[in-house]
C-alpha positions in Angstrom: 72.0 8.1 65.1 68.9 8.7 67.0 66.2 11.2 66.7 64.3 12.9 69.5 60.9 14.3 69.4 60.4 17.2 71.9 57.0 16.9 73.0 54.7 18.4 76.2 55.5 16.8 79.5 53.2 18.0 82.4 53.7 22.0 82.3 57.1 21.4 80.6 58.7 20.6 77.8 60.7 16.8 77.0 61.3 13.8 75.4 61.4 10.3 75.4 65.2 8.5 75.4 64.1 5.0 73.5 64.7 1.7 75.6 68.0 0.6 73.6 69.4 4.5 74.2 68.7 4.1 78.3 70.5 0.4 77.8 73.7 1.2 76.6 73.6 4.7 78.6 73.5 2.4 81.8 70.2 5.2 83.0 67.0 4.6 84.4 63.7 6.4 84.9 65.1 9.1 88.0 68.7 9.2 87.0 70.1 12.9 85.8 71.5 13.6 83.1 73.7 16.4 81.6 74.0 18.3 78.5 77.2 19.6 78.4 78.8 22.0 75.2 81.7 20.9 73.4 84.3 23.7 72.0 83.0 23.4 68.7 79.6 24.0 69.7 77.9 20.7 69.6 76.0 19.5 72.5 76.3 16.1 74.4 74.1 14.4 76.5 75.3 12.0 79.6 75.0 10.8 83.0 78.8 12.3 83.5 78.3 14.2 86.6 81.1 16.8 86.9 80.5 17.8 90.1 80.5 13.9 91.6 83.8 13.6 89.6 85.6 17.0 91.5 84.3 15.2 94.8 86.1 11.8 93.8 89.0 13.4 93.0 89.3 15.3 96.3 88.6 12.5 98.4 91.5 10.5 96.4 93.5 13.2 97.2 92.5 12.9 101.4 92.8 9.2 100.9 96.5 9.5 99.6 97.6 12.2 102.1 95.8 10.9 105.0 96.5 6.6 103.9 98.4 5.9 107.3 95.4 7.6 109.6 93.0 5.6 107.5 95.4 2.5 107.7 95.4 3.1 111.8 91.6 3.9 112.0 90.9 0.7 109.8 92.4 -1.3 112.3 
């Protein structure tokens, strides 16, 4: 477990996500993250972006409809 210290950040509020924590979240300084609620009422914090993975799943959709216009338009 790790513990977080909410502290001032400019005219905001924030805190600091330890080195090891960025490492095996696979983030960087820049990269948004999301706090999303469970059912139970806990709270989790990732890079999951589920917007981006709506979009994916769309264009795998077009890709698998579409696979022979791609196919000819490849060529």
């Amino acid at each position: 477990m790790y513990e977080f210290k909410l502290t001032t950040v400019g005219a905001s509020e924030g805190f600091i996500v330890p080195k090891e924590v960025r490492e095996r979240m696979g983030i960087k300084k820049g990269d948004r993250l999301f706090l999303t609620e469970a059912e139970d009422g806990s709270f989790r914090l990732t890079p999951y972006d589920p917007t981006f993975e709506r979009q994916m799943k769309l264009a795998e959709q077009i890709m698998h409809d579409d696979r022979d216009l791609l196919r000819a338009l490849a060529k």
